[in-house]
N, CA and C atoms as a LAMMPS dump frame, in Angstrom:
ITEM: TIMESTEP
0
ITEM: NUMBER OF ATOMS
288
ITEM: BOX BOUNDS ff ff ff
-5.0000000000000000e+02 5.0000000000000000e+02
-5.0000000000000000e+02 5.0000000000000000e+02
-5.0000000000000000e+02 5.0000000000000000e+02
ITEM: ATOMS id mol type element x y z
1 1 1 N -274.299 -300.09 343.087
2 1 2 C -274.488 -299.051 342.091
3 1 3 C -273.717 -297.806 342.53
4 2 1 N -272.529 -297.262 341.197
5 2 2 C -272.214 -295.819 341.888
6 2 3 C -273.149 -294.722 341.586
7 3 1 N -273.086 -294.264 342.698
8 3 2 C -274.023 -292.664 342.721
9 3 3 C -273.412 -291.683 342.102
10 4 1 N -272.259 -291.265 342.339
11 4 2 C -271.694 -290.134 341.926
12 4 3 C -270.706 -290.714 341.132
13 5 1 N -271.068 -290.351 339.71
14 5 2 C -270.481 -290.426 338.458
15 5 3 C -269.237 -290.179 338.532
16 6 1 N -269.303 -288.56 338.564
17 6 2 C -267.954 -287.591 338.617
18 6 3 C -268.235 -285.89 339.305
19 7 1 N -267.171 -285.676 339.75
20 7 2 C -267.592 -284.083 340.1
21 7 3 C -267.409 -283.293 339.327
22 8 1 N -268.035 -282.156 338.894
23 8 2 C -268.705 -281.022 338.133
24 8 3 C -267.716 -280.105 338.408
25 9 1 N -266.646 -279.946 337.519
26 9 2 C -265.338 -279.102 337.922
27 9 3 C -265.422 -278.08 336.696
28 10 1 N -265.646 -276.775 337.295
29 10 2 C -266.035 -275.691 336.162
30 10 3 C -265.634 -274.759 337.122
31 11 1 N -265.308 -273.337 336.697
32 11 2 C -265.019 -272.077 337.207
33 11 3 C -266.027 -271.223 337.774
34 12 1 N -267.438 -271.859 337.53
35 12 2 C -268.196 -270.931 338.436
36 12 3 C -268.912 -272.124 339.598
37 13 1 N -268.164 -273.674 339.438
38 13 2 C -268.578 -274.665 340.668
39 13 3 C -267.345 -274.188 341.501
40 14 1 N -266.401 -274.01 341.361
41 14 2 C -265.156 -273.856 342.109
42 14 3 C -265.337 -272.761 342.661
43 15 1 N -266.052 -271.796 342.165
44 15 2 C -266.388 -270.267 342.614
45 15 3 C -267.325 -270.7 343.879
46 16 1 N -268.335 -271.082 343.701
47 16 2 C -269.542 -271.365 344.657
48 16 3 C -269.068 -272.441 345.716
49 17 1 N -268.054 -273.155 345.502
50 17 2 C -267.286 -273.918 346.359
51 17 3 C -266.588 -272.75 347.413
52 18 1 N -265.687 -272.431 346.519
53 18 2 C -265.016 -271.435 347.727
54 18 3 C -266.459 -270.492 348.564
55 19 1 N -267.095 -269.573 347.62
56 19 2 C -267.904 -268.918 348.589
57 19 3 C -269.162 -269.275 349.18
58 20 1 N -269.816 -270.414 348.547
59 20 2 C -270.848 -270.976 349.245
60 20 3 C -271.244 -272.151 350.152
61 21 1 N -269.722 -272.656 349.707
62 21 2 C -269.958 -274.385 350.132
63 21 3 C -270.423 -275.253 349.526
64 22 1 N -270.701 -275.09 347.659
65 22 2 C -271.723 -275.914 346.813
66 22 3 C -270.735 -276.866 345.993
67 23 1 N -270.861 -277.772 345.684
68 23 2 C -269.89 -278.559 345.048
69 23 3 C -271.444 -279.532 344.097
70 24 1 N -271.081 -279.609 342.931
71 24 2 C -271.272 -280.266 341.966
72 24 3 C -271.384 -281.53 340.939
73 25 1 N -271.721 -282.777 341.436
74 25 2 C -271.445 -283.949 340.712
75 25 3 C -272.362 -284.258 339.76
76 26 1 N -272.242 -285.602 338.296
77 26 2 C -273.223 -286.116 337.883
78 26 3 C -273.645 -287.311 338.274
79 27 1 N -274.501 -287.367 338.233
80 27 2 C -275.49 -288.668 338.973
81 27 3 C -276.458 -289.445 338.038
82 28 1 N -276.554 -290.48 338.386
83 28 2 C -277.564 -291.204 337.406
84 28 3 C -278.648 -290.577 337.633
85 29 1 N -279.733 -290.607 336.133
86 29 2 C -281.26 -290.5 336.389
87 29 3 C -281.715 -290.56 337.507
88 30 1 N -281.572 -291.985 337.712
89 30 2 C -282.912 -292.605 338.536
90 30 3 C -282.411 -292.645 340.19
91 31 1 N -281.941 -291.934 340.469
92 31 2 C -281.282 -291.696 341.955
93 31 3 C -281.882 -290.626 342.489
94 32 1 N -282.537 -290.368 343.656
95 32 2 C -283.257 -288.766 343.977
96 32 3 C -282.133 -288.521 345.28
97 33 1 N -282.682 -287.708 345.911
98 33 2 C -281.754 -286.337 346.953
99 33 3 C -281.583 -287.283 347.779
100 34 1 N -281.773 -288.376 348.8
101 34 2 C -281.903 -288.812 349.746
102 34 3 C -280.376 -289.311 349.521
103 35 1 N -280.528 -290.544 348.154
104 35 2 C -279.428 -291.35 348.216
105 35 3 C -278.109 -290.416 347.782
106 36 1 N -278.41 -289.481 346.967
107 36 2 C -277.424 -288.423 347.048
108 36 3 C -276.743 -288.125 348.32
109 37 1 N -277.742 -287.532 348.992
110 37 2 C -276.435 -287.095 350.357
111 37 3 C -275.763 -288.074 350.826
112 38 1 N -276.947 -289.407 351.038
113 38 2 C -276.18 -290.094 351.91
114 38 3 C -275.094 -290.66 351.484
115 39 1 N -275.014 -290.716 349.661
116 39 2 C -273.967 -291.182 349.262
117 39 3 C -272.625 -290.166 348.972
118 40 1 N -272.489 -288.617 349.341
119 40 2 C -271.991 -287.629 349.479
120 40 3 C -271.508 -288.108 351.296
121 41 1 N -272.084 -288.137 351.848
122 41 2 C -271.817 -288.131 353.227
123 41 3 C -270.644 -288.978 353.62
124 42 1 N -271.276 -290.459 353.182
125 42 2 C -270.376 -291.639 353.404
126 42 3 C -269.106 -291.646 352.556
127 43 1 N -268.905 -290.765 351.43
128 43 2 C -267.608 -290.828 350.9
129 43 3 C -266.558 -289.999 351.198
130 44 1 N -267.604 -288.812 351.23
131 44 2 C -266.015 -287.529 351.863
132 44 3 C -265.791 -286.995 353.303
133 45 1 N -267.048 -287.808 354.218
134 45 2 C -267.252 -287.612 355.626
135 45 3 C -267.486 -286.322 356.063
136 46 1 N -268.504 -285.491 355.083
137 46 2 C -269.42 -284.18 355.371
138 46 3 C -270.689 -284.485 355.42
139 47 1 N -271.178 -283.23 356.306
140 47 2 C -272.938 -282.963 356.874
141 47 3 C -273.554 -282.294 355.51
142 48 1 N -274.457 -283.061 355.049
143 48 2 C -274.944 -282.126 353.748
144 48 3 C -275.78 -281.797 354.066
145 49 1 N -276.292 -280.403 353.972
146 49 2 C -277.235 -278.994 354.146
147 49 3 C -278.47 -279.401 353.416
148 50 1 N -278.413 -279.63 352.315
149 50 2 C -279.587 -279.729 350.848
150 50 3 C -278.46 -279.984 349.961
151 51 1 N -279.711 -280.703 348.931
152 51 2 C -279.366 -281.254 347.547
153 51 3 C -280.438 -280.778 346.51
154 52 1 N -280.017 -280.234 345.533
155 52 2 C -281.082 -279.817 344.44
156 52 3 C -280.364 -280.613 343.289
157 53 1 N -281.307 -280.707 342.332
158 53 2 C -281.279 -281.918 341.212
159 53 3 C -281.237 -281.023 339.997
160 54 1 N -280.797 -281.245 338.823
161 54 2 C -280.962 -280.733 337.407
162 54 3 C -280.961 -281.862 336.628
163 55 1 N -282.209 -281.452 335.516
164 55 2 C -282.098 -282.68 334.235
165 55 3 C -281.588 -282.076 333.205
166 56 1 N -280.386 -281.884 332.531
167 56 2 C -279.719 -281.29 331.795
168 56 3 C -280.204 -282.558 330.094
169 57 1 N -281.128 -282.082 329.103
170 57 2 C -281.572 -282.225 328.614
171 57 3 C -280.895 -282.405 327.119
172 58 1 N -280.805 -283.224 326.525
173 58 2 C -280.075 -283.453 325.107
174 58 3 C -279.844 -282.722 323.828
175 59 1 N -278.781 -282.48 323.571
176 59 2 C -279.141 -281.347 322.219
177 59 3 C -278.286 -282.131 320.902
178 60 1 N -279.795 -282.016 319.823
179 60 2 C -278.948 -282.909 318.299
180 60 3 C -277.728 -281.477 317.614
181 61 1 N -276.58 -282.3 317.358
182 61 2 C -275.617 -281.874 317.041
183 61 3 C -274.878 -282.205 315.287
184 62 1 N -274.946 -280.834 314.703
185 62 2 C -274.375 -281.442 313.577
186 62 3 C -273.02 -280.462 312.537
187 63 1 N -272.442 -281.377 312.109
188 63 2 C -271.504 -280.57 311.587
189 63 3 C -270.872 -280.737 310.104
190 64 1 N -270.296 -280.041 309.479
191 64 2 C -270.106 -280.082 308.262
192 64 3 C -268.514 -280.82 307.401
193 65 1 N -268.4 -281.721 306.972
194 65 2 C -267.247 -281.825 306.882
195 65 3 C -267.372 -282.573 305.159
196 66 1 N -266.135 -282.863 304.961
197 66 2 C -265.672 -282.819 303.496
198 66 3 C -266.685 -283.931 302.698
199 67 1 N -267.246 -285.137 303.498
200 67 2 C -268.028 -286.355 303.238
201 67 3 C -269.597 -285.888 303.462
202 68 1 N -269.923 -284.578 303.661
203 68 2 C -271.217 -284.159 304.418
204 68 3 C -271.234 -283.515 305.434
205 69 1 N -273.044 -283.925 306.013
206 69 2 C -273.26 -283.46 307.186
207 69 3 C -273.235 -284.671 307.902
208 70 1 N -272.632 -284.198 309.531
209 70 2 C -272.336 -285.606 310.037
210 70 3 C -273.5 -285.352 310.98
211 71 1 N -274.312 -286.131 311.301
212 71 2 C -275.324 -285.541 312.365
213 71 3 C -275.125 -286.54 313.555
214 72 1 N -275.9 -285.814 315.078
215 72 2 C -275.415 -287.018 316.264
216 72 3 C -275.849 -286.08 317.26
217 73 1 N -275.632 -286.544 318.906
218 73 2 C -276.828 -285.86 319.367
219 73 3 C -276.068 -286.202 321.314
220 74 1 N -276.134 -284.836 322.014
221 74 2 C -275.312 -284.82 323.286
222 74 3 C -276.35 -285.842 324.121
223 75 1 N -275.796 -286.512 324.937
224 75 2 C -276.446 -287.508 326.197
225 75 3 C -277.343 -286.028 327.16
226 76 1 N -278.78 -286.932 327.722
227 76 2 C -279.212 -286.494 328.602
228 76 3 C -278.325 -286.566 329.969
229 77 1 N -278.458 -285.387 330.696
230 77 2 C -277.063 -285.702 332.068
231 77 3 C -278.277 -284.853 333.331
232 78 1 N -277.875 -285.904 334.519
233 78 2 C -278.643 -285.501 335.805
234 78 3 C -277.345 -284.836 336.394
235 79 1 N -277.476 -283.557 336.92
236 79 2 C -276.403 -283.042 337.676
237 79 3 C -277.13 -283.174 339.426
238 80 1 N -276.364 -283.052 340.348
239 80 2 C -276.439 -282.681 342.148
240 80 3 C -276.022 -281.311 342.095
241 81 1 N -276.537 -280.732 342.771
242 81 2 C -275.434 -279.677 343.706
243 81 3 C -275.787 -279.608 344.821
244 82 1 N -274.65 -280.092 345.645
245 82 2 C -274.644 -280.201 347.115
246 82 3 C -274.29 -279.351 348.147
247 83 1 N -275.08 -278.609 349.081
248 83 2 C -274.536 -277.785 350.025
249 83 3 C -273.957 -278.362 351.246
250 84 1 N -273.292 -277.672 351.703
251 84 2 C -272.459 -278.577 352.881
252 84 3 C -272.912 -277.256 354.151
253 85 1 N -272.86 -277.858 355.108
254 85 2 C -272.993 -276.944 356.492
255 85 3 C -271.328 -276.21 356.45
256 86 1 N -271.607 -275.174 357.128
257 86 2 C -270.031 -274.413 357.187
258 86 3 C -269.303 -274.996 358.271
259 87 1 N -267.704 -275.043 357.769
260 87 2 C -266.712 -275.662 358.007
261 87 3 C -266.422 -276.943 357.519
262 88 1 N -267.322 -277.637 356.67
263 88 2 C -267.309 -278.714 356.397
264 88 3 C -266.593 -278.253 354.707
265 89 1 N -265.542 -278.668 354.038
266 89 2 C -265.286 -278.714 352.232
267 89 3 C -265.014 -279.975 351.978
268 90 1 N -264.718 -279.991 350.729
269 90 2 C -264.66 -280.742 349.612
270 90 3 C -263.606 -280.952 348.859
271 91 1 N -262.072 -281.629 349.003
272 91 2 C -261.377 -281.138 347.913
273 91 3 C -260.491 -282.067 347.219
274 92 1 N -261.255 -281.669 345.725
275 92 2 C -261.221 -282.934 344.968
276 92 3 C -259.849 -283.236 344.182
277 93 1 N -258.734 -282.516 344.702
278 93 2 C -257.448 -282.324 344.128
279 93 3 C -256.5 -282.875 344.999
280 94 1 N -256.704 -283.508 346.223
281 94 2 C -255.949 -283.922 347.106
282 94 3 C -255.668 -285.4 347.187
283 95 1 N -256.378 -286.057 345.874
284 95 2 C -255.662 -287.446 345.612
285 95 3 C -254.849 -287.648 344.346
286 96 1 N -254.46 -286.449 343.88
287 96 2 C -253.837 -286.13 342.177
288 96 3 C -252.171 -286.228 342.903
């Protein structure tokens, strides 16, 4: 099973990257903090500090177009954010 979906690449994760050490992925539901790090650990070969969890919650979506209203509805999404001990980064641009 993969753990980490994808990493969470936004301007205020990249911010907290540079100044905090926090980097960002999505993760399945049903995965808690443990298998997180360890599956953070074993891939990019960093010490992870803590892991905090978010359930980013679904929102119905609708819009107007020439045939109607089209209605439909965003996926529930589990985010990570992972702290790393200092000196240890993350950088997810170095296999592009």
């Amino acid at each position: 099973m993969n753990i980490l979906l994808k990493p969470v690449i936004t301007e205020k994760m990249s911010r907290d990257g540079e100044d905090f050490n926090r980097y960002g992925f999505v993760v399945p539901r049903n995965v808690n903090k443990v298998e997180i790090k360890n599956a953070v650990e074993s891939m990019y070969g960093v010490t992870v500090k803590s892991v905090n969890t978010m359930v980013t919650p679904g929102k119905s979506k609708s819009r107007y177009t020439k045939r109607g209203v089209v209605q439909g509805s965003t996926s529930t999404v589990k985010k990570a954010v992972v702290t790393l001990v200092d000196g240890d980064i993350i950088d997810f641009y170095s296999s592009i």
